[in-house]
LUMMIVO-241291 format. One record per residue (C-alpha): residue in three letters; x, y, z. Coordinates in steps of 0.1 Angstrom, whole numbers. Each point is the difference from the previous one (the first is absolute). Layout:
! LUMMIVO-241291
{ALA {X Y Z}}
...
END
This chain:
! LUMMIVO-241291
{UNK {0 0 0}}
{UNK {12 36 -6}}
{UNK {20 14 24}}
{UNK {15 32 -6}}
{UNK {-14 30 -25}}
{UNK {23 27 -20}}
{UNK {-15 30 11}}
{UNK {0 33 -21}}
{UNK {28 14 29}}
{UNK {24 -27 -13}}
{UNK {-1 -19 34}}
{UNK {-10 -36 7}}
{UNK {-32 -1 27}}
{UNK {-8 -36 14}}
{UNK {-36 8 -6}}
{UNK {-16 19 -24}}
{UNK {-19 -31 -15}}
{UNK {-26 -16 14}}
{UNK {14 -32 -17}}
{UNK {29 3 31}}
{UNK {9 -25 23}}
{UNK {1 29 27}}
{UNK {-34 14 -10}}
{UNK {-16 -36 -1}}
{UNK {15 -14 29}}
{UNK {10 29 19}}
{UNK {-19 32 -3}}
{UNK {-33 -14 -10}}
{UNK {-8 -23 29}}
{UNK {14 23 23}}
{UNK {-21 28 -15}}
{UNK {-31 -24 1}}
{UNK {9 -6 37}}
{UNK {4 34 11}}
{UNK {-31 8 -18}}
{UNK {-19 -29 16}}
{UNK {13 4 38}}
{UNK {-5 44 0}}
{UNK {-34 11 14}}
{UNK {-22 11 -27}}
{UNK {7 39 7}}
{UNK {34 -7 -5}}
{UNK {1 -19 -34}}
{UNK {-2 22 -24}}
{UNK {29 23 15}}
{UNK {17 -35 1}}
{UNK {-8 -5 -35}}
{UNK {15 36 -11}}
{UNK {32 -8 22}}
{UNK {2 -35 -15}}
{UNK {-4 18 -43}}
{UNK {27 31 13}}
{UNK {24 -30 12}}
{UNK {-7 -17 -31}}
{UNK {4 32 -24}}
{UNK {37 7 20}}
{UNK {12 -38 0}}
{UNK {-4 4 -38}}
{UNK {13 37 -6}}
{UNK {14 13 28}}
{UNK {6 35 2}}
{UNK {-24 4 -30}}
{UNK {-27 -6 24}}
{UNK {3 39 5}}
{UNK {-21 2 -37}}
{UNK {-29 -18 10}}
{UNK {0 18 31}}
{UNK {0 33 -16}}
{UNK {-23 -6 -24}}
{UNK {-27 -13 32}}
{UNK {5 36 16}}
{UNK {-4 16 -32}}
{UNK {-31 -22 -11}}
{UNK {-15 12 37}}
{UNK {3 35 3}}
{UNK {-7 5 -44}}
{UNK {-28 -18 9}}
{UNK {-12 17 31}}
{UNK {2 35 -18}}
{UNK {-21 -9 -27}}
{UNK {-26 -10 25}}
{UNK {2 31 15}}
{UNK {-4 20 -31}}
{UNK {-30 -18 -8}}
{UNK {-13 3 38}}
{UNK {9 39 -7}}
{UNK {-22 -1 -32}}
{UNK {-28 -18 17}}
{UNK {-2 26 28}}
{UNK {5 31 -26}}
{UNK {-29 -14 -20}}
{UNK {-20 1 28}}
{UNK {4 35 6}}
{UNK {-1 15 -39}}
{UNK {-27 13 -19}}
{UNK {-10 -25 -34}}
{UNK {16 27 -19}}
{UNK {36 -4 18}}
{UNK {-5 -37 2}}
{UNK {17 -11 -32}}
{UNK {26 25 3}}
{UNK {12 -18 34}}
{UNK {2 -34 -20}}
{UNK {21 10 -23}}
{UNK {20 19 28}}
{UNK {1 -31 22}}
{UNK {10 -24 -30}}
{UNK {26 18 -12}}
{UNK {18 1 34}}
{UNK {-10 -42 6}}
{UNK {15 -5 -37}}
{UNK {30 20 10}}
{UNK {7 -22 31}}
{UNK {-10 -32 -21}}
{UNK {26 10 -29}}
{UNK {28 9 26}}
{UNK {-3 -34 15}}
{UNK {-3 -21 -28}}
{UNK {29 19 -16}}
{UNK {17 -7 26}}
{UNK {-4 -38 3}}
{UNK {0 -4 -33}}
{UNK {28 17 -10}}
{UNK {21 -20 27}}
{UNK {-13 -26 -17}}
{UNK {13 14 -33}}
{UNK {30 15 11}}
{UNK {15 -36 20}}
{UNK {-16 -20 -26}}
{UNK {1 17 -34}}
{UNK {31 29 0}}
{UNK {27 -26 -15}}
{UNK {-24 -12 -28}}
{UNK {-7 36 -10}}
{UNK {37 9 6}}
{UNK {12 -26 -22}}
{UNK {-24 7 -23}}
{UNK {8 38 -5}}
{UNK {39 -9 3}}
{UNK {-8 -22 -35}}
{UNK {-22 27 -14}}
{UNK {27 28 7}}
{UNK {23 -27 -16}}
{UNK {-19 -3 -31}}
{UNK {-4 36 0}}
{UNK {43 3 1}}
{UNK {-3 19 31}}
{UNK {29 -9 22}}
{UNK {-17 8 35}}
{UNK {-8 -26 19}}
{UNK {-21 -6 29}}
{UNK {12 -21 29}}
{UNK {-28 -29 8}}
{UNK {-7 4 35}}
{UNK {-2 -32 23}}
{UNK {-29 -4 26}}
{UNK {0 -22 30}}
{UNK {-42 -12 -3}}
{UNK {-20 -20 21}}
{UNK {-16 -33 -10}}
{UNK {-41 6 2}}
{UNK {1 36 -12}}
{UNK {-15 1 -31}}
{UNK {-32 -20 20}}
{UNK {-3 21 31}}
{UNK {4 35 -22}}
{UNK {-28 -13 -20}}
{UNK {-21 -9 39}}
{UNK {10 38 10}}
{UNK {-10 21 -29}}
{UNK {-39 -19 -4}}
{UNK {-3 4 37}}
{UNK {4 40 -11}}
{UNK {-19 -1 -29}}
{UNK {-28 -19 20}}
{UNK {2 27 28}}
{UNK {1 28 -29}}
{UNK {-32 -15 -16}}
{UNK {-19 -7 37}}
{UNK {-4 -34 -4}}
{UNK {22 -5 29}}
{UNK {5 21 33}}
{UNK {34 6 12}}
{UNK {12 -21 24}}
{UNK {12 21 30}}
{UNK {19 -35 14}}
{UNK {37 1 -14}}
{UNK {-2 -38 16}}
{UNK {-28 -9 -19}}
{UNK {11 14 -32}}
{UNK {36 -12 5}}
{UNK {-10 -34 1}}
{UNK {-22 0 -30}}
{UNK {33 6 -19}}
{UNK {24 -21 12}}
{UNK {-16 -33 11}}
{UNK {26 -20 -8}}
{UNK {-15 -25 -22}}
{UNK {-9 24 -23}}
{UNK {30 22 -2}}
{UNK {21 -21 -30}}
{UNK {-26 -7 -23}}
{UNK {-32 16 3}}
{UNK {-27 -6 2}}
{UNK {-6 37 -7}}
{UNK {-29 8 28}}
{UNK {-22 30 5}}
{UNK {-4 16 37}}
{UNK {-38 -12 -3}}
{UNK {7 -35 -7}}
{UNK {25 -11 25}}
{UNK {9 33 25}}
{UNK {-29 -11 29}}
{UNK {2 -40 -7}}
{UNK {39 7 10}}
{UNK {-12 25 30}}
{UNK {-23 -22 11}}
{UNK {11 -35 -2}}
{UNK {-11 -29 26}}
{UNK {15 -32 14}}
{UNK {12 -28 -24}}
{UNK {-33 -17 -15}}
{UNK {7 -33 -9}}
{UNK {-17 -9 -27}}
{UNK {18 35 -16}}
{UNK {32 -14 8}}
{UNK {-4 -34 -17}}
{UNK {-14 21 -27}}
{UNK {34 23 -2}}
{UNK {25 -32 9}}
{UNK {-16 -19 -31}}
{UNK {1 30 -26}}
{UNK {37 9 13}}
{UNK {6 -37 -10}}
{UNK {-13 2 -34}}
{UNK {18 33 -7}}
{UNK {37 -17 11}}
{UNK {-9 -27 -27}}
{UNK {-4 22 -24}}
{UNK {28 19 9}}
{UNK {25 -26 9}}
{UNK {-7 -30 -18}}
{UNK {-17 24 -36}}
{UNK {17 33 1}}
{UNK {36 -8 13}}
{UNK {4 -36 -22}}
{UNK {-6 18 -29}}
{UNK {24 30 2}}
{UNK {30 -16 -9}}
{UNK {-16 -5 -34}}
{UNK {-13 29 -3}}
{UNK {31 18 11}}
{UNK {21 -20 -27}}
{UNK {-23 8 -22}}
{UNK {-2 37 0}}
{UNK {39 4 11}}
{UNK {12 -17 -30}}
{UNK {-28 2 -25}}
{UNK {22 1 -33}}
{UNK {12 -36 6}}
{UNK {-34 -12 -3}}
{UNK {-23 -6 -25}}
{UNK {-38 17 -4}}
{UNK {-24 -31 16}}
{UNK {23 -2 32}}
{UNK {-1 39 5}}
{UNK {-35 -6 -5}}
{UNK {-4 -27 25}}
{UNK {25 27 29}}
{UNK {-24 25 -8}}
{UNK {-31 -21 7}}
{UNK {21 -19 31}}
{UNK {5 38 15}}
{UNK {-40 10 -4}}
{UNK {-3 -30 23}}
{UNK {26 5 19}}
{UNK {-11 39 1}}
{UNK {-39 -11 14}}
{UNK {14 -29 22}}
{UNK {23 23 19}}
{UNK {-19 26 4}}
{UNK {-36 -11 5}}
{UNK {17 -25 27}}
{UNK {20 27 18}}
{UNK {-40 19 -1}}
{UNK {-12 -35 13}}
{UNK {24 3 33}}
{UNK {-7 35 3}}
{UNK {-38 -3 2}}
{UNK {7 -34 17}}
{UNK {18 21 28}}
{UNK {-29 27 -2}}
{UNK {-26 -30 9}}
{UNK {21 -11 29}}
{UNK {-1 36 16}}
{UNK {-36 2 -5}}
{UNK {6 23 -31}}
{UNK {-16 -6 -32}}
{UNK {23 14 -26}}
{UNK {-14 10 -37}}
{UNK {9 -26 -25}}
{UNK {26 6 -27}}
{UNK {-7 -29 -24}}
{UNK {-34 -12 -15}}
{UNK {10 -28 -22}}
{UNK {15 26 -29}}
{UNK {8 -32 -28}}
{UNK {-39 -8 -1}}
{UNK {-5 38 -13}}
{UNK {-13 2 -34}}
{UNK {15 32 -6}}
{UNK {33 24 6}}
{UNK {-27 21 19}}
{UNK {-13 -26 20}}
{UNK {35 -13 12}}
{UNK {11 31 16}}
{UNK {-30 6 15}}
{UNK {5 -37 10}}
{UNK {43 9 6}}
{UNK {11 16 30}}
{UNK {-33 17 6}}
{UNK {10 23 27}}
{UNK {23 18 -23}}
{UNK {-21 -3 -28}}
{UNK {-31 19 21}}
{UNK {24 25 9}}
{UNK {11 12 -33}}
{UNK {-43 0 -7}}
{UNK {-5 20 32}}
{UNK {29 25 0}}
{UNK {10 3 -34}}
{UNK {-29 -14 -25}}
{UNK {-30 14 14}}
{UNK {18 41 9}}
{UNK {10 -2 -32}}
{UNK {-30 -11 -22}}
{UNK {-20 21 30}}
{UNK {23 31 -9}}
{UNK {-24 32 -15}}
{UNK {26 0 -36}}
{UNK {-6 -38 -4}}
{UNK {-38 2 5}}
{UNK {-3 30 -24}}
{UNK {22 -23 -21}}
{UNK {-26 -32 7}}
{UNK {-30 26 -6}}
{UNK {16 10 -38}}
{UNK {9 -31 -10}}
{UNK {-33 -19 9}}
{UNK {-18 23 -25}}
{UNK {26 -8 -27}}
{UNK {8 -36 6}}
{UNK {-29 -14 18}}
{UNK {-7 -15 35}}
{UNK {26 -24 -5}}
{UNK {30 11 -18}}
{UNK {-5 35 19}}
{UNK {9 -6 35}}
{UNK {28 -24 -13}}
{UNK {18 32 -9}}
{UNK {5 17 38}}
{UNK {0 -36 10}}
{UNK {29 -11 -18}}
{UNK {22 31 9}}
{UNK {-11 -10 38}}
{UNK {8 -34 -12}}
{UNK {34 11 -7}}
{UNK {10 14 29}}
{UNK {-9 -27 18}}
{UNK {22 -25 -19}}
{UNK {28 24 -1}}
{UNK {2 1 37}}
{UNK {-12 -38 -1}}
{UNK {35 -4 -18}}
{UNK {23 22 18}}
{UNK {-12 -9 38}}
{UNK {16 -37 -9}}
{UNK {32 15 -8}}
{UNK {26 27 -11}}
{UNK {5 -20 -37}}
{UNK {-16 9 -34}}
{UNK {-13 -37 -3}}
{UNK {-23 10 28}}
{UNK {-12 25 -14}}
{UNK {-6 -18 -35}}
{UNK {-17 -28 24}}
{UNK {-24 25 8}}
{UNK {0 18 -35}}
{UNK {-9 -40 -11}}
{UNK {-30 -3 19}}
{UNK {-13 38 -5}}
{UNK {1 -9 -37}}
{UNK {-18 -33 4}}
{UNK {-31 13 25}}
{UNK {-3 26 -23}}
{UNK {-1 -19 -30}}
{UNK {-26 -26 19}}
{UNK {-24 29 6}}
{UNK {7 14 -36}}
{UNK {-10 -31 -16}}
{UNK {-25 -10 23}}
{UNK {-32 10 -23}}
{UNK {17 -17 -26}}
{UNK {3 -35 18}}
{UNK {-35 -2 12}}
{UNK {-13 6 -37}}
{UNK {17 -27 -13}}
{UNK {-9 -16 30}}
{UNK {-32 1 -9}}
{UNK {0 -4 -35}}
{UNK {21 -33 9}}
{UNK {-22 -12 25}}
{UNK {25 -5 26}}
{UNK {-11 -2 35}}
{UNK {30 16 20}}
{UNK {-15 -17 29}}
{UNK {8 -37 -15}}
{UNK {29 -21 15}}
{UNK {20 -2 -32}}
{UNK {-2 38 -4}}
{UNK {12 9 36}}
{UNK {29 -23 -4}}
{UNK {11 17 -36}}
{UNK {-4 32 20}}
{UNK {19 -14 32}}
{UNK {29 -14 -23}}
{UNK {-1 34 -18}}
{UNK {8 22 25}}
{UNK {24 -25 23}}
{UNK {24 0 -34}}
{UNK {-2 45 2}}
{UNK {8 -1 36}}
{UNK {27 -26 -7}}
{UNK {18 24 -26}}
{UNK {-5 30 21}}
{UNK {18 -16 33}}
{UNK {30 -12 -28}}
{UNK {4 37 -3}}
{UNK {-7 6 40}}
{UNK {32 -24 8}}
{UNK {21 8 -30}}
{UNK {36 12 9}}
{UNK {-10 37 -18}}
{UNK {-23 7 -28}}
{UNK {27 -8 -27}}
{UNK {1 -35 15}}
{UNK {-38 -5 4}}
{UNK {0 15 -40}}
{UNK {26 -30 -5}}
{UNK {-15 -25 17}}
{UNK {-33 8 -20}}
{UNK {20 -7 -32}}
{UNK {17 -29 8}}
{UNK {-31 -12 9}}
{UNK {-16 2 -35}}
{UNK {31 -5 -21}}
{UNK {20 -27 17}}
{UNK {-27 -24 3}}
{UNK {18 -37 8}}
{UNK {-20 -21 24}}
{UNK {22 -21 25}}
{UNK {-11 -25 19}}
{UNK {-7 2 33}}
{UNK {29 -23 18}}
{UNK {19 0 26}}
{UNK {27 7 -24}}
{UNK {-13 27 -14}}
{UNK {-10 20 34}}
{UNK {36 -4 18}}
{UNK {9 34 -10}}
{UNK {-32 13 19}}
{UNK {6 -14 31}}
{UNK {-28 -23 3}}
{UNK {-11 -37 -14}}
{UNK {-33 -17 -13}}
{UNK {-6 -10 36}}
{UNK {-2 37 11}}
{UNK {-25 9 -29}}
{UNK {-20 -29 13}}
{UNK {-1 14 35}}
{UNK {-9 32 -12}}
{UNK {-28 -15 -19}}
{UNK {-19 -14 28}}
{UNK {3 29 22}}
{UNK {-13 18 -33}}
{UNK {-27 -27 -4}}
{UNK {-6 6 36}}
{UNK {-5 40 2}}
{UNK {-20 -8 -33}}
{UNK {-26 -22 13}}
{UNK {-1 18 31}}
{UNK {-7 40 -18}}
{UNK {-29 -24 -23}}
{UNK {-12 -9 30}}
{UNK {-3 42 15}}
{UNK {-9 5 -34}}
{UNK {-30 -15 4}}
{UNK {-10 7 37}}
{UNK {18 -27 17}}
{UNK {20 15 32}}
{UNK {28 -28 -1}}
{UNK {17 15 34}}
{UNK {-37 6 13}}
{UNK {-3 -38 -6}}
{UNK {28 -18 15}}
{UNK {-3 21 31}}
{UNK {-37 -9 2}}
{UNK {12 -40 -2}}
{UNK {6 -23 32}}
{UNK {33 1 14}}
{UNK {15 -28 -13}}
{UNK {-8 14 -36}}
{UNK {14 27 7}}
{UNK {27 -9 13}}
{UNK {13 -26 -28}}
{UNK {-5 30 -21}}
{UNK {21 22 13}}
{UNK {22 -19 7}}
{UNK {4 -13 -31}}
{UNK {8 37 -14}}
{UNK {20 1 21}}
{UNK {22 -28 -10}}
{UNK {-8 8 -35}}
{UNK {21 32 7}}
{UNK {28 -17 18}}
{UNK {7 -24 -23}}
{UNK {-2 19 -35}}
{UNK {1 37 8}}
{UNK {34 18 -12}}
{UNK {24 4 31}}
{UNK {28 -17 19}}
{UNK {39 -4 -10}}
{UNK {3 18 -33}}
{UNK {-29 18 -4}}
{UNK {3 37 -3}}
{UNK {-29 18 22}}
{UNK {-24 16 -27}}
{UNK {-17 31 16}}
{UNK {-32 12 -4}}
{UNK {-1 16 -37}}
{UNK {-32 25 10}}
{UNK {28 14 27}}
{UNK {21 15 -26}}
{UNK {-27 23 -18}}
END
C-alpha cells in the first residue's frame, strides 16, 4: 500500500494518502476512537483537531493557507451579511421612491466585497498554481517575437487540497452574496466544513448547506452507518489497489515511451488509463464517503455510474458531479443570467428560433466553463485542449440535436430500445476514451503523436506475456483486473437499476455478511498492487 506522497513543497509526508499504512492503521482508528470515546459536545471540535492534524502531517507549515483562507472566508462572509442586514433595515425606513436606489447602493458595496474576496482566493489560486505556465508561455512568445527579455519562472511551495477547498470557500461567498445561505458567525463551525480531513485531497467539492451542520452536529457512532462506511471504504481500496495501481505500470510505459509502440497498444494504454482514471478516483470517493458514513456524515456523491451515459453531456453530469454543479452554479448560470447574454438570448431567439437562439449565449457560457473545466486540472495546454475537446463536442450534440431526432423519426428508431442505448453507451465511452489519451499525454505534442500513431501504425500484437514485459505487468494481472472490472460492473448495473448493493449486505445475517467482507478483504490482499517492489501510486485526483 502507498506509503509516502511527493508533495508540491518537494518534501516526502508519510501521509497524505488515504491508501497509507499510517492513515489506515494509525490515524484512522485512532481518529475513530477518539471520536467514539469524546462526549458528544466535544466531537465535533475533536473532529476539527483531528482534519488540522491531518492537513499539517501532510503539509506542514503550508497548513498556514488553509488557515488563512478560514479567517478570510469568515469575516468576507460576515460583512456581506451585514451589508444585506444594513439594506434590510434601510428599506424599512425609505420612501418606495428611494427604495430602488438603496438596492443598487447596497449591491454595489456586497459585489465589491464578493469581488475582493474571490479575487483574492482565486488569484492565490492562480498565482501558486498558474504563474510558471503563463511565464513560460510568454518567455516562448517573446522568443518567437526575437525579443531577448526573459522572465524568470517563479517557483511556489502549494498545498495539496487547494484547488478543492478554494473552490468550498468562494460558493460559500457566493451563496452568502446571493442569500441562500446566512453567514455563519462560528469560525469552528465553518472551519470544520473546510478541512474535514476526508475530504481535503480529493473532493468531494461540498456546499456549506450540504455538509456545514451534519459536521456541527454529529452524534455517537451508529452502527448500521458504520458497516455501511467500512463496506464502501472496502470497495473503494479494490478499485484503487487491485484496478487503479495494477494498471499503471502499463499505462505509464505506455505514454512514457509512446514512439516505440505501435497504434492498437496506444490504443489499449489509453483505454487501460480511463479505467485506471475512474477506478482510482471513484474508489478514493468510495473511502471518503465511506469515512463520511462512519462519522455520521453523509457526504454528496461524486460518481453516478458515468460509462452507462448515452451522451458527453450526460457523463459529466454523471463525472465528478460536485465539480461539474459548481461550474453550472458559479460560472454557467451568472453568465448565461448576465443582462448582455440575455439581450444576446432575446435577439437571437427572434432570428434563429427557440432552439438554435439560446444556443448562442449558451455556448459562450458553455465555453467558459470548459476553459476553466480544462485549466483547474492543470498548468498544461493539453488541459486546456481536454476541455476545448469536450466544449466542442456538447456543443456539437446540442447543435445537431433537431437533426437526430428527425431522422429518428423518419427511421423509426426508438432511442429507448436496448440495442440503441448500447450504440449510444459504446459511442460515447470510445469519445471519453480519446479525450483522457490527451488528459494523460506527456504534453499536447505527444497526445497529437500518440493520436497519429494510433491511426497510422496499426499492427495488432497479441496479447502474451511476451508481448507485455515491457509494461510491467502479465496476462495474469489483466485477468485480475478483469474481475475486479466484472465486479464494479455488475455491482453499478445493479445501482443502476435501484438495487442498494451496500444497503443489501449490511441488511444480511451476520454470517453473510461476514464471508463477504471478508472475502474483499482477501480479494485485496492477495491481488491488489503493493508489497516488495511495488512503487506507491498516489491518489491521481490529488494532483489537480
Amino acid at each position: 500500500m502507498s506509503l509516502s506522497y511527493l508533495l508540491f513543497a518537494g518534501k516526502y509526508s508519510i501521509m497524505t494518502s488515504y491508501f497509507a499504512n499510517v492513515f489506515l492503521y494509525i490515524f484512522l482508528p485512532a481518529s475513530i476512537i477518539g471520536f467514539f470515546v469524546m462526549p458528544k459536545k466535544a466531537k465535533k471540535y475533536f473532529l476539527l483537531a483531528a482534519s488540522l492534524i491531518y492537513f499539517w502531517l501532510v503539509a506542514g507549515k503550508l497548513i498556514i493557507y488553509p488557515l488563512l483562507s478560514i479567517l478570510a472566508v469568515h469575516y468576507f462572509g460576515l460583512w456581506l451579511d451585514r451589508i444585506r442586514t444594513k439594506q434590510t433595515l434601510a428599506l424599512k425606513e425609505a420612501e418606495k421612491e428611494e427604495k430602488k436606489q438603496i438596492k443598487k447602493s447596497f449591491q454595489q458595496k456586497s459585489r465589491l466585497v464578493l469581488g475582493f474576496a474571490a479575487v483574492l482566493h482565486i488569484g492565490l489560486l492562480l498565482v501558486l498554481k498558474y504563474s510558471p505556465f503563463f511565464t513560460e508561455n510568454l518567455n516562448s512568445l517573446l522568443e518567437v517575437l526575437n525579443v531577448s527579455t526573459r522572465l524568470e519562472v517563479p517557483s511556489y511551495l502549494m498545498p495539496i487540497g487547494i484547488s478543492f477547498y478554494t473552490l468550498q470557500a468562494v460558493s460559500y461567498l457566493f451563496d452568502v452574496y446571493r442569500g441562500t445561505t446566512q453567514a455563519d458567525d462560528n469560525i469552528f463551525r465553518l472551519g470544520l466544513f473546510m478541512s474535514f480531513f476526508p475530504q481535503i485531497v480529493e473532493g468531494p467539492i461540498c456546499r456549506y448547506n450540504q455538509t456545514a451542520e451534519k459536521l456541527w452536529n454529529v452524534t455517537q457512532i451508529d452502527y448500521h452507518r458504520f458497516l455501511l462506511g467500512i463496506q464502501r471504504i472496502l470497495f473503494g481500496y479494490m478499485k484503487k489497489l487491485v484496478v487503479a495501481d495494477r494498471l499503471n505500470p502499463f499505462v505509464k510505459e505506455a505514454f512514457d515511451n509512446y514512439a516505440s509502440y505501435d497504434g492498437p497498444m496506444l490504443a489499449l494504454g489509453a483505454l487501460l488509463y480511463t479505467v485506471q482514471l475512474y477506478m482510482d478516483f471513484s474508489g478514493t470517493m468510495d473511502a471518503v464517503v465511506g469515512m463520511g458514513q462512519i462519522f455520521g456524515v453523509e457526504m454528496p456523491e461524486n460518481f453516478r455510474r458515468p460509462f452507462f451515459s448515452k451522451t458527453i453531456s450526460e457523463f459529466w453530469q454523471r463525472w465528478h458531479i460536485t465539480l461539474g454543479t459548481w461550474f453550472k452554479d458559479y460560472i454557467f448560470y451568472p453568465v448565461t443570467m448576465s443582462k448582455p447574454m440575455k439581450k444576446l438570448t432575446g435577439s437571437a431567439r427572434k432570428k434563429l428560433g427557440n432552439h438554435f437562439g439560446p444556443l448562442l449565449s449558451g455556448s459562450i457560457a458553455l465555453f467558459c466553463v470548459w476553459f476553466c473545466n480544462g485549466l483547474w486540472h492543470g498548468s498544461a495546454w493539453n488541459y486546456i485542449f481536454f476541455g476545448m475537446y469536450h466544449f466542442v463536442l456538447i456543443l456539437c450534440g446540442d447543435i445537431i440535436l433537431p437533426a437526430v431526432k428527425f431522422f429518428q423519426t423518419k427511421l423509426h428508431i426508438n432511442p429507448e430500445k436496448l440495442p440503441y442505448r448500447i450504440f449510444q453507451i459504446l459511442r460515447s465511452a470510445v469519445l471519453v476514451v480519446f479525450g483522457e489519451l490527451f488528459f494523460r499525454a506527456n504534453g499536447l505534442r505527444a497526445g497529437f503523436a500518440m493520436t497519429k500513431i494510433m491511426f497510422t501504425r496499426v499492427n495488432f500484437t497479441a496479447l502474451n506475456d511476451q508481448t507485455l514485459r515491457p509494461f510491467g505487468i502479465d496476462t495474469k494481472d489483466l485477468f485480475i483486473v478483469g474481475v475486479a472490472v466484472l465486479l464494479v460492473f455488475i455491482i453499478s448495473l445493479l445501482k443502476e437499476k435501484g438495487i442498494d448493493v451496500n444497503e443489501r449486505v449490511a441488511g444480511q445475517n451476520i454470517v453473510v455478511r461476514r464471508i463477504i467482507l471478508y472475502a474483499l478483504i482477501m480479494f485485496i490482499i492477495v491481488f491488489g498492487a503493493y508489497g516488495p517492489g511495488y512503487v506507491p501510486v498516489d491518489p491521481m485526483y490529488a494532483e489537480f
